[in-house]
C-alpha positions in Angstrom: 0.0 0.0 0.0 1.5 3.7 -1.2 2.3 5.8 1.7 2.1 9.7 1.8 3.6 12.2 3.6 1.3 15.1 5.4 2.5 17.8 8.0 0.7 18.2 11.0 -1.6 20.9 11.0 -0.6 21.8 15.0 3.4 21.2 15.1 4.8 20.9 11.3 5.8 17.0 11.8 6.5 14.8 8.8 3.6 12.1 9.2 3.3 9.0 6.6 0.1 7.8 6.2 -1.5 5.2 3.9 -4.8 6.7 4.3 -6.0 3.0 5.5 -5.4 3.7 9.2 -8.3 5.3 11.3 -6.5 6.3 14.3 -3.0 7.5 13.3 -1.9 10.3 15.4 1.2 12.5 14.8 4.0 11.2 17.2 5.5 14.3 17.9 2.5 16.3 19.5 -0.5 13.5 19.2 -2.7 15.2 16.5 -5.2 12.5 14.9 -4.7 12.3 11.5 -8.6 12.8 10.8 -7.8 16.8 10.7 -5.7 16.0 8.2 -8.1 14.0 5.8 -10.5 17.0 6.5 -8.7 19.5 6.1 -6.8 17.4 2.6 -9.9 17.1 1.1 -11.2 20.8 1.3 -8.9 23.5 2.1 -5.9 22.4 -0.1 -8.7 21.2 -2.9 -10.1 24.7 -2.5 -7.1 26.3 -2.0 -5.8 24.9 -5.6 -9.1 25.6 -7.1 -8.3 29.4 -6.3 -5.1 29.4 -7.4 -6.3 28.3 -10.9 -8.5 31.1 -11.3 -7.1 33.9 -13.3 -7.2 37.0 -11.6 -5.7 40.0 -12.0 -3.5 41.1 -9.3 -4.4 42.8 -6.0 -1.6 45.7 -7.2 -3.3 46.4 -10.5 -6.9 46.3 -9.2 -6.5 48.6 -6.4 -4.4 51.1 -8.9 -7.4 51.3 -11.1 -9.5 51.7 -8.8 -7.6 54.7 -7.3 -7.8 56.1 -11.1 -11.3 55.7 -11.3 -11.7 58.0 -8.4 -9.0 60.5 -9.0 -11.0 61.4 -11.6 -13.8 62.8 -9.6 -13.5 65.7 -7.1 -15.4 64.3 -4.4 -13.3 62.4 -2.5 -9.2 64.0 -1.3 -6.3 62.7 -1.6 -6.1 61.0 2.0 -9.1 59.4 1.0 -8.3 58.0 -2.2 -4.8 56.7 0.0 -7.3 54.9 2.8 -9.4 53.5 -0.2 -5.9 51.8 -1.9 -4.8 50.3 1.9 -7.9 49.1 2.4 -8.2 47.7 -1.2 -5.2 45.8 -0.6 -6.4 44.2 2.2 -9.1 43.1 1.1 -7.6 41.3 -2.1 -4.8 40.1 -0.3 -7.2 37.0 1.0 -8.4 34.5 -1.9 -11.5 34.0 -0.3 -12.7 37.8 -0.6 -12.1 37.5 -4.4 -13.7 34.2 -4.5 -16.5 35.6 -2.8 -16.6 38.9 -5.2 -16.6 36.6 -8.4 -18.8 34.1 -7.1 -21.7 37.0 -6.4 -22.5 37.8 -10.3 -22.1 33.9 -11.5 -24.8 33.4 -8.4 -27.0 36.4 -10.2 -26.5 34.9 -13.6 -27.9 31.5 -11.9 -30.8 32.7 -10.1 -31.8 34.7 -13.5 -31.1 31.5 -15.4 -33.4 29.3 -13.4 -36.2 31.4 -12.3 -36.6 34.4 -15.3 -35.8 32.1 -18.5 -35.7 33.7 -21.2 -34.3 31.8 -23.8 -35.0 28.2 -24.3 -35.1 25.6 -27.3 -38.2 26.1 -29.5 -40.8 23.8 -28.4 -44.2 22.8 -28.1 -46.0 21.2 -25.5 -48.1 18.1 -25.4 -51.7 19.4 -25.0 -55.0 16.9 -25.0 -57.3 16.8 -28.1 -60.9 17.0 -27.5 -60.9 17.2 -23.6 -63.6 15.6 -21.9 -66.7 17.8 -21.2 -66.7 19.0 -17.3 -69.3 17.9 -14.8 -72.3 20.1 -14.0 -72.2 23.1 -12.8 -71.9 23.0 -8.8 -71.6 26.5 -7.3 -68.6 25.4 -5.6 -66.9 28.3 -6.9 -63.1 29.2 -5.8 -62.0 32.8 -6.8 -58.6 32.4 -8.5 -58.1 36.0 -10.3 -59.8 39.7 -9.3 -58.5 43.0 -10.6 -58.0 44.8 -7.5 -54.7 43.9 -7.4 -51.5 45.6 -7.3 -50.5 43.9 -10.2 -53.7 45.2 -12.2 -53.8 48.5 -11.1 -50.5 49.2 -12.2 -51.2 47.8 -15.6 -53.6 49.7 -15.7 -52.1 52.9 -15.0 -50.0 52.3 -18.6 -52.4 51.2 -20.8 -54.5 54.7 -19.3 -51.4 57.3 -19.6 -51.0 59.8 -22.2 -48.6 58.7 -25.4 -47.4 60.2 -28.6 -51.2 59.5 -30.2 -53.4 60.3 -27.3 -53.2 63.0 -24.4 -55.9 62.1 -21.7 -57.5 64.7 -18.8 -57.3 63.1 -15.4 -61.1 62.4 -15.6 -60.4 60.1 -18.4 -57.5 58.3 -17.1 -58.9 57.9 -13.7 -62.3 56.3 -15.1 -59.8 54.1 -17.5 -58.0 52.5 -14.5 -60.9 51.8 -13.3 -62.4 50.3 -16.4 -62.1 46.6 -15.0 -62.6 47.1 -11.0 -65.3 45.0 -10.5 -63.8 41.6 -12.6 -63.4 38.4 -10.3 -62.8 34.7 -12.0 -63.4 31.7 -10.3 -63.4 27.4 -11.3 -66.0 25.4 -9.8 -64.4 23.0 -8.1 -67.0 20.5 -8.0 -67.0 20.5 -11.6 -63.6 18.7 -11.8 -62.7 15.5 -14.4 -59.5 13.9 -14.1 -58.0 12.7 -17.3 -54.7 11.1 -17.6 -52.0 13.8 -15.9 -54.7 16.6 -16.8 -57.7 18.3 -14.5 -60.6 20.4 -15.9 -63.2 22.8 -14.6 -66.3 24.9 -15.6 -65.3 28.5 -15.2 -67.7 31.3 -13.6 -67.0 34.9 -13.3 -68.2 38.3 -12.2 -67.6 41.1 -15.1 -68.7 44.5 -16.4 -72.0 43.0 -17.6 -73.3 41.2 -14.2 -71.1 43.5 -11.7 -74.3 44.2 -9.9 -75.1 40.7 -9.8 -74.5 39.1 -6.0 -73.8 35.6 -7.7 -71.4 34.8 -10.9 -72.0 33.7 -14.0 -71.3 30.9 -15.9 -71.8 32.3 -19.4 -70.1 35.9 -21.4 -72.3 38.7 -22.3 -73.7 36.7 -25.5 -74.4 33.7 -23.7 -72.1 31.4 -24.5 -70.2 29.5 -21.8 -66.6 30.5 -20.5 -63.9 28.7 -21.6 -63.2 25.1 -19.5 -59.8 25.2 -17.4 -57.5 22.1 -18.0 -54.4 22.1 -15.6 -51.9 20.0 -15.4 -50.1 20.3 -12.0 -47.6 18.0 -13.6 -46.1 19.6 -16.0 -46.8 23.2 -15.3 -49.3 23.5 -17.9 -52.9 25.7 -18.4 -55.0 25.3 -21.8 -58.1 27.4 -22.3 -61.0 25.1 -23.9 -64.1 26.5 -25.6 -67.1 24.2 -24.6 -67.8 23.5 -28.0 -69.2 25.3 -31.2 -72.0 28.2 -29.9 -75.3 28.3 -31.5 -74.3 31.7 -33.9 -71.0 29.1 -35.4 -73.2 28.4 -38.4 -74.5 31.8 -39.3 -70.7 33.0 -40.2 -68.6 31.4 -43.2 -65.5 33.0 -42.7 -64.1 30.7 -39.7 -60.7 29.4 -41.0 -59.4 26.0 -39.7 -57.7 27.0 -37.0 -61.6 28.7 -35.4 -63.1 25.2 -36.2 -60.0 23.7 -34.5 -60.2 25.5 -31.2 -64.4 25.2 -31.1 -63.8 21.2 -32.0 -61.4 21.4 -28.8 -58.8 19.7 -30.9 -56.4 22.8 -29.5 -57.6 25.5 -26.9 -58.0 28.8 -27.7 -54.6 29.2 -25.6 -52.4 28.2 -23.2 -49.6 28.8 -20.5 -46.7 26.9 -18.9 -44.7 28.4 -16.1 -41.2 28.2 -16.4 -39.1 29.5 -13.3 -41.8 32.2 -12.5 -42.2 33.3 -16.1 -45.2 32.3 -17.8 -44.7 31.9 -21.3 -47.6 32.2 -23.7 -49.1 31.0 -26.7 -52.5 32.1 -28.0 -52.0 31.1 -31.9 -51.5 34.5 -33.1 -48.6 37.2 -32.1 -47.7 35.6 -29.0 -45.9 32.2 -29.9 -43.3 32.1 -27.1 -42.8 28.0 -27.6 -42.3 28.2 -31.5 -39.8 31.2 -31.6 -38.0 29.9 -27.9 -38.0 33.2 -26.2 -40.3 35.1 -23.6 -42.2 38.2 -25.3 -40.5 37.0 -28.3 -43.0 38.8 -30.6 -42.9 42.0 -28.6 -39.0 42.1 -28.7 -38.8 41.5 -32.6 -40.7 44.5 -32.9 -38.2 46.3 -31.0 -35.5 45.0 -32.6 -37.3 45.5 -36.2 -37.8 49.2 -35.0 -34.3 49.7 -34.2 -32.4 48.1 -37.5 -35.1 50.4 -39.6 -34.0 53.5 -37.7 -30.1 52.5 -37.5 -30.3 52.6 -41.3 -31.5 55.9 -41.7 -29.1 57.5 -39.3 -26.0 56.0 -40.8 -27.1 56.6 -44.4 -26.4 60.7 -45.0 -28.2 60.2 -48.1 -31.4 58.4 -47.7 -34.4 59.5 -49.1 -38.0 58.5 -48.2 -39.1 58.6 -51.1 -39.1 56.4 -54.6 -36.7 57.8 -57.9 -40.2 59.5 -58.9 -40.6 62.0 -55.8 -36.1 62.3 -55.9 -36.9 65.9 -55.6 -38.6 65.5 -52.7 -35.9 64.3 -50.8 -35.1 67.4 -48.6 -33.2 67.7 -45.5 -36.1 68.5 -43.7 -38.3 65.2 -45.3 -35.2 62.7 -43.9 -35.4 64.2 -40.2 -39.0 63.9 -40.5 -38.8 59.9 -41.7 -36.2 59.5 -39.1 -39.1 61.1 -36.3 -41.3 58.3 -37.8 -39.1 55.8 -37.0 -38.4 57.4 -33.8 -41.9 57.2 -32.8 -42.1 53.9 -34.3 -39.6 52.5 -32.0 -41.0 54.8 -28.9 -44.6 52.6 -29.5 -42.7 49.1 -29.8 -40.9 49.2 -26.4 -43.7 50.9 -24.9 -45.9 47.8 -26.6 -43.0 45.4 -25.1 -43.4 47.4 -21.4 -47.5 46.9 -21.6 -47.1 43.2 -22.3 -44.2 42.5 -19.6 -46.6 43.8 -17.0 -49.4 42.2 -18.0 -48.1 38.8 -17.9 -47.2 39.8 -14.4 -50.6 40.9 -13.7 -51.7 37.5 -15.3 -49.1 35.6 -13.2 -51.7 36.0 -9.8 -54.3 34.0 -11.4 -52.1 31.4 -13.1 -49.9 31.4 -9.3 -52.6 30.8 -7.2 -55.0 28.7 -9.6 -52.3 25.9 -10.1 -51.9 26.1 -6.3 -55.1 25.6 -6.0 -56.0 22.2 -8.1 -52.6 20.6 -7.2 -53.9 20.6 -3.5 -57.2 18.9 -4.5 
């Protein structure tokens, strides 16, 4: 058996060890060898783990950091001198460093896992033709309201004055309050289990029965809510019509995807939570599972916006108009396509802000209605 040589920790002995032996003890001041194994498998592996990382020197850290604030004329001279000492101090230990590098790779990882942004373009598994629920029981639980922080803040920018609109404070004061009275509920005693799946009539209170001291199970034209299918499983909420409503037939201008979603082949849309993001898809702009990224329709805008306006601020020469209005193509008409754009960009991101919060606003129901049916 190979033997190796350790130090002891207490007096500085030469100790051979074939790290067999349970109760070897170093001759010269009795130290058991178990501080060693300890103190062999994590402080020296940590300790050579630091010394691979590339970092710059404590000298040239604290020497641009004394630059960055000679350059202001806040702080004097014996200041920026008590900020270098201290500077060096606090480098001179690996474990400060270790510690100050660790902090952003622990930011990166908590937005990684709980704010995803970014993921491989997929689609989830979602049932075709979901069974119809049970009757309707009254044994409602209220999963969404609008008196909410989360609404009233939404709210407040959808109802605030932009580049097309300027609104007196009448007007945006009876705009935030456009939705005060809306409450959604699932009757729970509705419930059908199927495979991983759960589904449940729906019942709400809204602008058209706000006076009404019991919900309804119907919209304004009499048709029934959409059925709730959760699947606690896999994170997953899909929106199912309750089948094709008596005015279908009248209309001949439903495409396939309308006769799709009133078939309940597919719902009319649906939500998975991913960290505590809930990405959507409801078969028209918002298609965050196809194009793999969180508001990713929102932020193409943006980015559209931007490449559009980038072009006409690099090119000295561009003209808004075709080789048949040349002449046209003033100083003045540029700045005012570049405005345009300006403004065009301006509505995206303020388009990509209204969205952002009401997903947020949208989160509370989702939060609390999975929490819900995965305790039932």
């Amino acid at each position: 058996m190979a033997k190796y040589s350790i130090k002891c920790s207490r007096c500085g002995a030469p100790i051979q060890w074939n790290k067999t032996a349970l109760n070897v003890s170093c001759e010269y001041c009795g130290q058991p060898v178990n501080q060693f194994k300890k103190e062999d498998n994590f402080k020296n592996k940590f300790g050579t783990f630091l010394n691979k990382i590339p970092l710059p020197s404590k000298e040239s850290i604290r020497d641009k950091a004394k630059v960055l604030l000679s350059k202001q004329n806040v702080i004097s001279e014996n200041q920026l001198e008590f900020v270098g000492i201290n500077a060096s101090r606090f480098f001179s230990k690996k474990r400060n460093i270790a510690i100050l590098v660790s902090i952003p790779i622990a930011a990166w990882g908590y937005m990684k896992i709980n704010y995803p942004i970014k993921a491989k373009p997929f689609l989830p598994e979602l049932p075709s033709k979901p069974p119809a629920v049970n009757k309707e029981t009254g044994k409602l639980f209220l999963y969404d309201k609008s008196n909410i922080r989360e609404e009233i803040i939404y709210r407040k920018h959808l109802c605030k004055d932009n580049q097309y609109r300027k609104r007196t404070k009448e007007e945006k004061t009876k705009c935030i309050n456009l939705t005060k009275k809306f409450k959604r509920y699932i009757d729970i005693g509705s419930k059908k289990e199927f495979g991983e799946w759960s589904i449940f009539n729906q019942a709400n209170i809204a602008k058209w029965n706000k006076d009404s001291r019991y919900p309804s199970y119907t919209q304004e034209d009499g048709t029934g809510l959409y059925d709730v299918a959760v699947n606690c499983k896999r994170k997953l909420i899909a929106f199912y019509s309750e089948g094709f409503p008596d005015w279908y037939s009248s209309f001949s201008s439903w495409d396939e995807l309308d006769n799709k979603q009133f078939g309940r082949e597919i719902p009319h849309y649906y939500v998975k939570k991913m960290g505590k993001l809930w990405w959507t898809n409801n078969y028209s702009y918002n298609e965050d599972f196809e194009n793999g990224e969180y508001l990713s329709w929102q932020k193409e805008r943006v980015n559209e916006n931007k490449e559009y306006l980038n072009i006409r601020l690099k090119d000295k020469n561009f003209c808004p108009y075709n080789e048949k209005f040349k002449h046209k193509c003033t100083p003045l008409a540029r700045q005012e396509s570049i405005d345009t754009f300006k403004r065009a960009l301006e509505s995206s991101l303020d388009t990509l802000k209204g969205e952002r919060l009401s997903r947020k606003r949208d989160a509370f129901g989702y939060n609390k209605l999975m929490s819900k049916v995965c305790k039932i």
